[in-house]
C-alpha positions as a Markdown table, in Angstrom:
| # | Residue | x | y | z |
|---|---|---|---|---|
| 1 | Unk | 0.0 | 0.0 | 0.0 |
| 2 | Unk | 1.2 | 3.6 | -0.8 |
| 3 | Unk | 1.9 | 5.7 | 1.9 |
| 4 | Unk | 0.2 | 8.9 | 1.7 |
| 5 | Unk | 2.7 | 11.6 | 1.9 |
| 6 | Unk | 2.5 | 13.5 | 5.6 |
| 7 | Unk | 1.8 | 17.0 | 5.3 |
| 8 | Unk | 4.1 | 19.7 | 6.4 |
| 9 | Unk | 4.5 | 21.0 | 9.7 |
| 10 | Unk | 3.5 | 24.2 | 8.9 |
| 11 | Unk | 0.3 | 23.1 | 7.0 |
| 12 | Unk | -0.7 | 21.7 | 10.3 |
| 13 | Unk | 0.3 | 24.6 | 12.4 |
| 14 | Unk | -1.7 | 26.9 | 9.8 |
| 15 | Unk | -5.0 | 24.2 | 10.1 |
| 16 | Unk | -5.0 | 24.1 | 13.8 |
| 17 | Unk | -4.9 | 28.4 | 14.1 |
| 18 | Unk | -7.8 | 28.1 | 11.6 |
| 19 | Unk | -9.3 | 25.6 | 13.4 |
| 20 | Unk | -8.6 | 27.8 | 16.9 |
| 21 | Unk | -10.0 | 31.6 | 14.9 |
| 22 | Unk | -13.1 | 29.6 | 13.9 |
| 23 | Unk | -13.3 | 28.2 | 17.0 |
| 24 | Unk | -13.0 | 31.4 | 18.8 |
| 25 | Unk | -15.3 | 33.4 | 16.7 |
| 26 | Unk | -18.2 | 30.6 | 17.5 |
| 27 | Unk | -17.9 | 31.1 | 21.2 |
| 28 | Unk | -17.7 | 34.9 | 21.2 |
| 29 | Unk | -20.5 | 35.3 | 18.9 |
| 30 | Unk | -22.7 | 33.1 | 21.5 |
| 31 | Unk | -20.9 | 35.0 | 24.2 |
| 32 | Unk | -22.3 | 38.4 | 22.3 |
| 33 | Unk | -25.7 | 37.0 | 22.1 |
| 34 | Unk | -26.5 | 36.3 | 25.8 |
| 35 | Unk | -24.3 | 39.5 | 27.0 |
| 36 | Unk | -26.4 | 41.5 | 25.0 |
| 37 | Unk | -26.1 | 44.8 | 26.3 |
| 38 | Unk | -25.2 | 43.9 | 29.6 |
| 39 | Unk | -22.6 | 46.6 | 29.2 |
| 40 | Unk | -19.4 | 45.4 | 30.2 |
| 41 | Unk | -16.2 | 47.1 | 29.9 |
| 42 | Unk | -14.5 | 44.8 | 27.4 |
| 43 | Unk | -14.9 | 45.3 | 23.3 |
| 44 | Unk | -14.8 | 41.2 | 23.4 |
| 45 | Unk | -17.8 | 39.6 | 24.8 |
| 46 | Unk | -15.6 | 36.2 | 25.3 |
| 47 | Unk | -13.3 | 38.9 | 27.5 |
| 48 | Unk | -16.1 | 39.7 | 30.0 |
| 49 | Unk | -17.6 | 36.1 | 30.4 |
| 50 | Unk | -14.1 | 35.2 | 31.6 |
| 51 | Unk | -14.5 | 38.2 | 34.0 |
| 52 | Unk | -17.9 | 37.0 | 35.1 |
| 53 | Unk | -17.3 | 33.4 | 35.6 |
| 54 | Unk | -13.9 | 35.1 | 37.4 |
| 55 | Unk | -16.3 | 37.0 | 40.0 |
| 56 | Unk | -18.5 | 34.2 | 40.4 |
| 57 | Unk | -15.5 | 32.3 | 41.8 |
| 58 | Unk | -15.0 | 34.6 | 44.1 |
| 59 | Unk | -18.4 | 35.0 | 45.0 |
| 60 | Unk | -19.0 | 38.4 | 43.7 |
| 61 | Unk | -20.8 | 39.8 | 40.7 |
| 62 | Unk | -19.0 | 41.4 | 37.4 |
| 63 | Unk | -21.9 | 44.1 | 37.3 |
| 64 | Unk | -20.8 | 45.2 | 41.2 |
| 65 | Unk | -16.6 | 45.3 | 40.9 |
| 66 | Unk | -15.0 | 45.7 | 44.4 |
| 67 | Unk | -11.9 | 47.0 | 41.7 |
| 68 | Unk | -13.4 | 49.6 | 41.0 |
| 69 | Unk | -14.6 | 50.7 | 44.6 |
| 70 | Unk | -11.1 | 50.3 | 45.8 |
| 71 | Unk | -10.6 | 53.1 | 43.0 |
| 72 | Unk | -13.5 | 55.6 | 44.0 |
| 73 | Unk | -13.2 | 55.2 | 47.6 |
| 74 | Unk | -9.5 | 54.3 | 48.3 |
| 75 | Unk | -9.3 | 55.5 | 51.7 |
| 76 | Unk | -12.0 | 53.0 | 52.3 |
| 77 | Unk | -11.3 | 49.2 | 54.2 |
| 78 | Unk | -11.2 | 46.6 | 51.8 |
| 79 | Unk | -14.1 | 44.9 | 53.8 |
| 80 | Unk | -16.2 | 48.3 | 53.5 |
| 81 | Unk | -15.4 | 48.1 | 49.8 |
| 82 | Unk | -16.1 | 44.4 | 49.6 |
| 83 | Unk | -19.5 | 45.1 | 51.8 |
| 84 | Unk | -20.9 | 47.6 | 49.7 |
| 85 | Unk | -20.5 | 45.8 | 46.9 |
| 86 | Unk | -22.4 | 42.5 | 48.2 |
| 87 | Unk | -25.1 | 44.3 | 49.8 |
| 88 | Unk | -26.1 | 46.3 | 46.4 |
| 89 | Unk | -26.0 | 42.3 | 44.5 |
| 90 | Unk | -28.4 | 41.4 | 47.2 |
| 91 | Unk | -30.6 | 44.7 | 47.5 |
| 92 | Unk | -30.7 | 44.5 | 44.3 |
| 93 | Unk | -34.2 | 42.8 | 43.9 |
| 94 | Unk | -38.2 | 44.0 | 43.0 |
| 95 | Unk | -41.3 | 42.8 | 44.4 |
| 96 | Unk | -45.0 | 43.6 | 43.1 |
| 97 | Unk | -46.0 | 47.0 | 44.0 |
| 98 | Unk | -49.9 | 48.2 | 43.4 |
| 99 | Unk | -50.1 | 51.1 | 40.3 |
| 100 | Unk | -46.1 | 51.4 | 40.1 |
| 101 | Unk | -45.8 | 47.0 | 39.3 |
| 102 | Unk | -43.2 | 47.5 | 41.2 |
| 103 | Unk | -40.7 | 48.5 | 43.9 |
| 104 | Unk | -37.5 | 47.5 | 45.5 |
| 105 | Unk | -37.7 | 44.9 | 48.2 |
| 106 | Unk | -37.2 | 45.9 | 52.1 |
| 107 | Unk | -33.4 | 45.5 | 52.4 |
| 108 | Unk | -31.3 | 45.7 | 55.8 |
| 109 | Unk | -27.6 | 45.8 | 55.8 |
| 110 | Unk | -24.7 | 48.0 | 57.3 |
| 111 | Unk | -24.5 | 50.4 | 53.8 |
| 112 | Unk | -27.6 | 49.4 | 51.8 |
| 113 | Unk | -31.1 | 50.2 | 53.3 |
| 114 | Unk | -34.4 | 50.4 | 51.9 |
| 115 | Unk | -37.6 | 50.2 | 53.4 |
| 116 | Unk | -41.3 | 51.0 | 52.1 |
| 117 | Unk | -39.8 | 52.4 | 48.5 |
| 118 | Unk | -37.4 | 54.3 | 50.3 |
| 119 | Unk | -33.7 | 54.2 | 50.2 |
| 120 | Unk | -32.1 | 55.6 | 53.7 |
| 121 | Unk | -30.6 | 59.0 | 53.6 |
| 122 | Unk | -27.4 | 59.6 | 56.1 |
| 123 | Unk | -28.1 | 62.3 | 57.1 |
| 124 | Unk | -32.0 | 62.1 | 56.7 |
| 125 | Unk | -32.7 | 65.6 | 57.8 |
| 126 | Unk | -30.8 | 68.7 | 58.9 |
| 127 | Unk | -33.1 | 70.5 | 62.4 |
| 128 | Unk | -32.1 | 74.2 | 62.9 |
| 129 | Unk | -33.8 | 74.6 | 66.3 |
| 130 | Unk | -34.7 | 78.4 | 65.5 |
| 131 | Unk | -36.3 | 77.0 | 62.6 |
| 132 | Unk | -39.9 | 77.7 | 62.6 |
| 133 | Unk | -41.4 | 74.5 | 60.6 |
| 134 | Unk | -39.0 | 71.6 | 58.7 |
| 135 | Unk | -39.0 | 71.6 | 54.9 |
| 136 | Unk | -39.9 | 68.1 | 53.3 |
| 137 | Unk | -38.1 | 67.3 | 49.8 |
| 138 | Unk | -38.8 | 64.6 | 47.6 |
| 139 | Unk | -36.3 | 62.5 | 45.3 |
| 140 | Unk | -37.1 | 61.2 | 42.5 |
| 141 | Unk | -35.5 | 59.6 | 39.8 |
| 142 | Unk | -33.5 | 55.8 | 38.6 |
| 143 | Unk | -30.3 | 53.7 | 39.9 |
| 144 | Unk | -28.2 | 56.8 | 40.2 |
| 145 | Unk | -31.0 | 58.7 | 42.8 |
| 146 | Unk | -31.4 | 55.3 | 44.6 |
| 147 | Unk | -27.5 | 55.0 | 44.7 |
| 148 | Unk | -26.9 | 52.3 | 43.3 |
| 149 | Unk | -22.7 | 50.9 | 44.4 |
| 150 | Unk | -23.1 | 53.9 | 46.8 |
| 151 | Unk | -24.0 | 53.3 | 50.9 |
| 152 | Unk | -26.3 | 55.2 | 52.4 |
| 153 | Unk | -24.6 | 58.4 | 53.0 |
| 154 | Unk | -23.1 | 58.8 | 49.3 |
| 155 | Unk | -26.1 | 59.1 | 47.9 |
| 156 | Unk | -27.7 | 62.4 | 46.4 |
| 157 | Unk | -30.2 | 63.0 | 48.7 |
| 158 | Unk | -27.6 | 62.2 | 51.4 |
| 159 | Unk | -25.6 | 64.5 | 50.0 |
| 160 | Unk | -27.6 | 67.2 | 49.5 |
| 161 | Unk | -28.3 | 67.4 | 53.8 |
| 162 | Unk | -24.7 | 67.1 | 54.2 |
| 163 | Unk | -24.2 | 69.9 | 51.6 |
| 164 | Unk | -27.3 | 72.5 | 52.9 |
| 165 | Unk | -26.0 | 71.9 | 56.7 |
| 166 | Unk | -22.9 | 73.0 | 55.4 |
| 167 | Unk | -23.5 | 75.8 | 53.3 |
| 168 | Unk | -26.4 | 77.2 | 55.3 |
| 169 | Unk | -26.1 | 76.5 | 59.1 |
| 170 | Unk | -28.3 | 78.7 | 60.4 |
| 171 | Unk | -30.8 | 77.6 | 57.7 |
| 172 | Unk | -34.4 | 76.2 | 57.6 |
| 173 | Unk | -34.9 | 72.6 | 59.2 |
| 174 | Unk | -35.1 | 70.0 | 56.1 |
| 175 | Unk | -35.6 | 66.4 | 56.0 |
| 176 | Unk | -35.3 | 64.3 | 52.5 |
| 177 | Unk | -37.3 | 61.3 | 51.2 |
| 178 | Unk | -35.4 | 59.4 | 48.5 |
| 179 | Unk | -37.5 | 57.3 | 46.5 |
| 180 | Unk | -35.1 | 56.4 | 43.7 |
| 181 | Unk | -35.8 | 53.3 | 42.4 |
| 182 | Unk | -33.7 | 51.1 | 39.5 |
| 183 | Unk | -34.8 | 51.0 | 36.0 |
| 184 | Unk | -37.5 | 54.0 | 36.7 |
| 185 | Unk | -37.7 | 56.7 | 34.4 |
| 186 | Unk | -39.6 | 59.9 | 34.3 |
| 187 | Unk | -43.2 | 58.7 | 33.9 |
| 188 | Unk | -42.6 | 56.0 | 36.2 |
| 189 | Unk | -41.6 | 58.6 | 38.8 |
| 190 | Unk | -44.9 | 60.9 | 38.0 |
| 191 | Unk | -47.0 | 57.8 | 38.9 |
| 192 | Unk | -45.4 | 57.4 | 41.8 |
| 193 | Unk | -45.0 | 60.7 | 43.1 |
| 194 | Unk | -49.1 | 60.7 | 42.0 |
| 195 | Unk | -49.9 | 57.9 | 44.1 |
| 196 | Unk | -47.9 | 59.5 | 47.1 |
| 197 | Unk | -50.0 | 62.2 | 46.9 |
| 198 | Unk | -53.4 | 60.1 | 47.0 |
| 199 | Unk | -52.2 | 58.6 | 49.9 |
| 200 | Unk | -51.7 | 62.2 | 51.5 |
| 201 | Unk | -48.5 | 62.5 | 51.4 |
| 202 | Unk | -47.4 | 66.9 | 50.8 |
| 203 | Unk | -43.7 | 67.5 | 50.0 |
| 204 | Unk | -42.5 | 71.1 | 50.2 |
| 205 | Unk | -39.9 | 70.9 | 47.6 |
| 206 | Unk | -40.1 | 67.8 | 44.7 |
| 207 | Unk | -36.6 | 67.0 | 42.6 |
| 208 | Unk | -36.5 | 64.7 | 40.0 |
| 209 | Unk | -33.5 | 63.6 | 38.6 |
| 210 | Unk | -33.3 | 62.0 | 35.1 |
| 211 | Unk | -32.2 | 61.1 | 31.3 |
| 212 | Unk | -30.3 | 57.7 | 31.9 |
| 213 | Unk | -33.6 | 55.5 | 31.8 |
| 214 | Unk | -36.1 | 57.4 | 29.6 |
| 215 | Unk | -33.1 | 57.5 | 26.5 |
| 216 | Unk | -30.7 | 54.1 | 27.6 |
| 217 | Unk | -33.8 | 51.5 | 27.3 |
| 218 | Unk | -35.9 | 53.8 | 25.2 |
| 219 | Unk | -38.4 | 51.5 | 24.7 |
| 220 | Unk | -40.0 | 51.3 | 28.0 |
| 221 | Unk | -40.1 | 55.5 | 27.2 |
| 222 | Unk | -41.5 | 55.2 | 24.1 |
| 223 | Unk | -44.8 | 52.9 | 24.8 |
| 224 | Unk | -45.0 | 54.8 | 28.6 |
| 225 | Unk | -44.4 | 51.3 | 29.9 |
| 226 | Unk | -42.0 | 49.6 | 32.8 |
| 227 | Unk | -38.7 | 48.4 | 32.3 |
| 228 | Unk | -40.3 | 44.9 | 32.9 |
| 229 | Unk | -43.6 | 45.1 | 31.0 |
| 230 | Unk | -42.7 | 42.6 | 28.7 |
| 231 | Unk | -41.4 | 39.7 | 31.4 |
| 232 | Unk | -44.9 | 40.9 | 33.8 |
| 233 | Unk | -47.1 | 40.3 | 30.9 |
| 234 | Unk | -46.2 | 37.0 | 30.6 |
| 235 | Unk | -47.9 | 36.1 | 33.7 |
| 236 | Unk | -51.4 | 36.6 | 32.0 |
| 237 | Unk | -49.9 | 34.8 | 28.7 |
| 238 | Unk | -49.3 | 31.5 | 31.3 |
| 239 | Unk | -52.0 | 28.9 | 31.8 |
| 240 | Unk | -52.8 | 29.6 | 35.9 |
| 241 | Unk | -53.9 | 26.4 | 35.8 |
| 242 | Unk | -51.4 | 24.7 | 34.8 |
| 243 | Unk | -50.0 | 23.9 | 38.0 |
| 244 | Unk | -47.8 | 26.4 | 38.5 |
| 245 | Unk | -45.3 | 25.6 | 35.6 |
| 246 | Unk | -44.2 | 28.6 | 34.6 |
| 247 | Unk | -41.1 | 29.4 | 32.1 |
| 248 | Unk | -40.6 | 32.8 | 32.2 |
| 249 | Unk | -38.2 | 34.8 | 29.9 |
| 250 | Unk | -36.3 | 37.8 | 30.7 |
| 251 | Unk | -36.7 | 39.7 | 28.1 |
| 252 | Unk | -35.7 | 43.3 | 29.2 |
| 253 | Unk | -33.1 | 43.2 | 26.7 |
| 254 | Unk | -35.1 | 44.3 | 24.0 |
| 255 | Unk | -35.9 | 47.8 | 25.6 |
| 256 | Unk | -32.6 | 48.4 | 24.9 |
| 257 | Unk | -33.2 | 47.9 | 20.9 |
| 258 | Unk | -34.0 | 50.5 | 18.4 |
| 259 | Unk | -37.5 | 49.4 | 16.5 |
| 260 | Unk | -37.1 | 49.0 | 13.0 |
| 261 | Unk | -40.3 | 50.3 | 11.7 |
| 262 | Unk | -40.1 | 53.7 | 13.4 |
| 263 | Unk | -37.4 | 56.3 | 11.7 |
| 264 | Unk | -34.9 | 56.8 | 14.3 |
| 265 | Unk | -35.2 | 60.7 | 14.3 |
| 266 | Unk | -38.5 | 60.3 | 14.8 |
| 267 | Unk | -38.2 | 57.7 | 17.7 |
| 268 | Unk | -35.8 | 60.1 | 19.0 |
| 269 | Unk | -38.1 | 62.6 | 18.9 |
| 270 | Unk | -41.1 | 60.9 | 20.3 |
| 271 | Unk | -38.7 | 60.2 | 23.5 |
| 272 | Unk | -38.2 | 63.5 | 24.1 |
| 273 | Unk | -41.6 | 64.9 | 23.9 |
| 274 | Unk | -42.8 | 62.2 | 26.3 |
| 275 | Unk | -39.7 | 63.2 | 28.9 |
| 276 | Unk | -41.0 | 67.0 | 28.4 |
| 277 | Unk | -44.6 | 65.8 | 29.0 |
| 278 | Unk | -43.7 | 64.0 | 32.0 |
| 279 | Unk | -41.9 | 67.1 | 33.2 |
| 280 | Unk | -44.8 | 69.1 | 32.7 |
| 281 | Unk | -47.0 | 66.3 | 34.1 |
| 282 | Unk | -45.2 | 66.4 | 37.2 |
| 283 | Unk | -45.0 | 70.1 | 37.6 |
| 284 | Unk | -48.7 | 70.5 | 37.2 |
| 285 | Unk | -49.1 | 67.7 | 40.3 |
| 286 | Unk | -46.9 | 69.8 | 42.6 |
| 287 | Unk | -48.1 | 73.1 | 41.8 |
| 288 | Unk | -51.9 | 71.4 | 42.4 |
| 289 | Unk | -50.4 | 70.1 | 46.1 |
| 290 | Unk | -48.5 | 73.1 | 46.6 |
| 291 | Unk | -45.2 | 71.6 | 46.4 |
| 292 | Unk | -42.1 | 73.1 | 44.2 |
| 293 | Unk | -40.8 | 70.9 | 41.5 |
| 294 | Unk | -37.3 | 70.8 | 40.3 |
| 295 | Unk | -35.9 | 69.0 | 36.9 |
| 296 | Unk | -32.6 | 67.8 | 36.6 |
| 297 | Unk | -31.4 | 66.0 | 33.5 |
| 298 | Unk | -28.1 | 64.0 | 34.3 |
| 299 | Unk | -24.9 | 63.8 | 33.4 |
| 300 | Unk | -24.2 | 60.1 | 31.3 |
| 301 | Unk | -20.9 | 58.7 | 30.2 |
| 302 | Unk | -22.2 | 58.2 | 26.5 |
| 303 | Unk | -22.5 | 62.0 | 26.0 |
| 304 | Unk | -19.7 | 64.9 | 25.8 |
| 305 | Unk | -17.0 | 62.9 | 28.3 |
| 306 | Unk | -13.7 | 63.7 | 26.4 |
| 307 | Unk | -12.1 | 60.7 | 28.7 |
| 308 | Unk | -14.7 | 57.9 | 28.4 |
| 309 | Unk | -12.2 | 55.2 | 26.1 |
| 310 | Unk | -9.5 | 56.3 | 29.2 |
| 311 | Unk | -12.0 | 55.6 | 31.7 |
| 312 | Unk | -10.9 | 51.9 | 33.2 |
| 313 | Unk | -15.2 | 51.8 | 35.2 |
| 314 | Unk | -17.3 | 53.3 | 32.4 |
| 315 | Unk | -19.2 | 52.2 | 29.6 |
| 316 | Unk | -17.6 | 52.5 | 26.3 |
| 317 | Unk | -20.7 | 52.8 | 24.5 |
| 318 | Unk | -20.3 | 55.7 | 21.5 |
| 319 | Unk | -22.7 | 57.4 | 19.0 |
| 320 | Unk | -25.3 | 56.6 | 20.7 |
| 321 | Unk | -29.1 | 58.1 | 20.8 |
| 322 | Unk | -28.0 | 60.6 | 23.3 |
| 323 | Unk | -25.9 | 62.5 | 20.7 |
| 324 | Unk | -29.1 | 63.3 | 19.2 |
| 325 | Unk | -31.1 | 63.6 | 22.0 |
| 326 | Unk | -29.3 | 65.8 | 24.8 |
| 327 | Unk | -28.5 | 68.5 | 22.0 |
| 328 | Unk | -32.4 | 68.3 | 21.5 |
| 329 | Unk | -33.2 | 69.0 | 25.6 |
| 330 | Unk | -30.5 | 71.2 | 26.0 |
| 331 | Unk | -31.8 | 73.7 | 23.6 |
| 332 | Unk | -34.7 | 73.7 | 24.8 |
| 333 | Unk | -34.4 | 73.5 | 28.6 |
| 334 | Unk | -34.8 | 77.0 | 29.2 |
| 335 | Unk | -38.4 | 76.9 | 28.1 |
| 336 | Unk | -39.3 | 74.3 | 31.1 |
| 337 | Unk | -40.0 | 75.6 | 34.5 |
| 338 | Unk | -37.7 | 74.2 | 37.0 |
| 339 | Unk | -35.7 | 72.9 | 34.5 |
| 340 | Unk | -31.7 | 72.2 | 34.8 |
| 341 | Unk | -29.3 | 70.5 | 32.2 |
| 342 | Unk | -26.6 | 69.1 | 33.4 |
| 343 | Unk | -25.6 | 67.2 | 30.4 |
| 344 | Unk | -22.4 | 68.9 | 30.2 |
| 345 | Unk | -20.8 | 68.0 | 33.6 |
| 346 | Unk | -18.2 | 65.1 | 32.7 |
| 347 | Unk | -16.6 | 67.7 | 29.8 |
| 348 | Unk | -13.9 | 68.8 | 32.3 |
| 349 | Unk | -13.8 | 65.3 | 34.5 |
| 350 | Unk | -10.7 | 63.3 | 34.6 |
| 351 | Unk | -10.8 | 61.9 | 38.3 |
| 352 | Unk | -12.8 | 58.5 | 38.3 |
| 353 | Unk | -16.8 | 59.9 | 37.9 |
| 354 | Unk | -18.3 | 56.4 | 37.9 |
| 355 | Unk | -18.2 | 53.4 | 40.2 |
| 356 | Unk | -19.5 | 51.2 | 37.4 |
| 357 | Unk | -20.5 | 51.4 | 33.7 |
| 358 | Unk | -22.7 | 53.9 | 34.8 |
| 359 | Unk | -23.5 | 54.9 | 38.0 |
| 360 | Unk | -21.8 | 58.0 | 40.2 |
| 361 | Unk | -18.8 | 57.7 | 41.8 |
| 362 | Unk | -19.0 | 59.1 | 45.6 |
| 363 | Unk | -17.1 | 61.6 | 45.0 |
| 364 | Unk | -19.1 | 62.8 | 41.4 |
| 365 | Unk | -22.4 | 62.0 | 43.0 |
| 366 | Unk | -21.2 | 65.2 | 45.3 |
| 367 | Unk | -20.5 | 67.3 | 42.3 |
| 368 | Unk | -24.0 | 66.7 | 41.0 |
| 369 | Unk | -25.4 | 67.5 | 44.3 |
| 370 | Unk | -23.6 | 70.6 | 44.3 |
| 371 | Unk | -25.6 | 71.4 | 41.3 |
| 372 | Unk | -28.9 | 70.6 | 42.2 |
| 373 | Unk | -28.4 | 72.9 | 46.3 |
| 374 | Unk | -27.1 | 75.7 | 43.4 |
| 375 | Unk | -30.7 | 75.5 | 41.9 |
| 376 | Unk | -32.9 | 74.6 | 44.7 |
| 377 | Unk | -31.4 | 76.6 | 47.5 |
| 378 | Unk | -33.2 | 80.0 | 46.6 |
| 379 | Unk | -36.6 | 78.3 | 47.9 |
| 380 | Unk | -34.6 | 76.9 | 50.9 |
| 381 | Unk | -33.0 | 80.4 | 52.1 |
């Protein structure tokens, strides 16, 4: 029998690479399908499943870094870092909530509490004892109100006591409310704020703070619908009878998706008008209760943050919708009562602004404070 002549070294070396790139592109294509939008850090989706799977190891979650806590609060223990970081993960949850579908679970930790749709505030409330009456003020707004990878004294609200007390010793008593919840957006917060004030509840001073949710998962904007609609609708899609076999699918990714039959200027658009109808929605409510309203549309890394690619915690995310859309709001915030852009904020940052893709840093979340005690002090003095 002839022997069949053995191929070259290099032939096999050059097979075996081919064999590894196809290999390779397989997984990070699948990798790239279920990381969807998660937002990691890394250009390669294979890159951030090692990562993950890396975290999980060591008990921890990708989404909550103790990394980069160590960089935004380095004079911090390690186990404060580490603490934080575990008790967001498990805060981090929803339960069913009447009118609003729902709210964050009762949570109880050293950093992280929440209790009755409230987040804690440290300080809650500043008491001048010359001060006649106390001044309530509401928060408003998504993950970055709430504090999310923040404890309880980083937060805005938090802040914003600290800041007043500071600034204005001899002041008017205050105490803050922070109803911040994760995923909300604008009209979210207007049904809440509504349903407070059936239940009797009269604020002195309302402040919203928004722009990540209504234009990041634009959909949920766009229909006037929760960040979950489409994973809670299932539940009247299931068989009840069906003894209680249910196979639910998250599918919150697809807020995140532009439609295809809707013209993208026009989609971008239509999410403005609605955040401009929800700030006039809400304006009307406190001027009906007798309660000042305050509009503050936030600083995001996707828009006008010369040192996003340097940024080692950000998102990466360019050309996104909010290069259309903050231009849009900013020229036309003067025209809305109560109104403040604050788009432009991360132009001049080059410290460390976020503690994750996209939340505020404890040392940022001050600077935006800052901001909002600049606007809302006036009805404080």
């Amino acid at each position: 029998m002839e022997n069949k002549p053995k191929r070259p070294a290099s032939k096999k070396l050059l097979y075996t690479l081919i064999l590894l790139l196809m290999l390779f592109v397989l997984v990070e294509v699948i990798f790239s399908v279920f990381l969807y939008h998660k937002h990691g850090n890394e250009s390669l989706a294979t890159i951030e499943a090692m990562k993950m799977a890396k975290a999980m190891l060591k008990g921890e979650r990708s989404s909550v870094n103790v990394d980069n806590q160590k960089l935004v609060r380095p004079a911090a223990s390690e186990e404060m870092n580490r603490q934080i970081a575990a008790e967001t993960h498990n805060s981090n949850r929803f339960e069913y909530e009447p009118w609003v579908e729902f709210r964050n679970i009762d949570y109880k930790g050293k950093y992280v509490n929440v209790s009755a749709s409230q987040r804690k505030s440290v300080p809650a409330e500043y008491i001048n004892p010359s001060s006649k009456d106390t001044v309530d003020i509401y928060f408003f707004g998504g993950s970055t109100t709430f504090g999310f990878n923040v404890s309880d004294e980083e937060t805005i609200p938090s802040q914003f006591v600290q800041l007043y007390k500071d600034k204005y010793p001899a002041g008017k008593s205050i105490r803050v409310h922070n109803f911040g919840t994760p995923t909300y957006y604008s009209y979210q917060e207007l049904v809440l704020f509504t349903k407070l004030l059936f239940e009797g509840k009269r604020p002195d001073i309302v402040i919203f703070v928004d722009g990540v949710n209504d234009f990041w998962f634009a959909k949920a904007s766009y229909y006037n619908q929760s960040y979950f609609s489409y994973i809670l609708r299932q539940v009247f899609n299931q068989n009840l009878a069906a003894g209680g076999k249910f196979n639910f699918k998250d599918t919150a990714d697809r807020m995140y998706k532009d439609p295809e039959n809707i013209p993208l200027d026009t989609y971008n658009t239509t999410l403005v008008q609605h955040y401009f109808s929800n700030i006039r929605n809400a304006g009307m409510m406190a001027g009906m209760s007798g309660a000042k309203c305050y509009f503050f549309c936030q600083p995001v890394p996707f828009y006008k943050y010369p040192n996003q690619q340097k940024d080692p915690i950000c998102f990466k995310d360019q050309h996104t919708r909010y290069d259309q859309i903050y231009p849009m709001i900013e020229k036309q915030a003067d025209s809305l009562p109560g109104f403040t852009f604050l788009g432009n904020m991360l132009e001049k940052e080059t410290g460390y602004p976020f503690v994750d893709g996209l939340h505020y840093s404890p040392a940022f979340t001050r600077k935006v404070t800052e901001q909002i005690l600049l606007k809302v002090e006036e009805a404080l003095k």
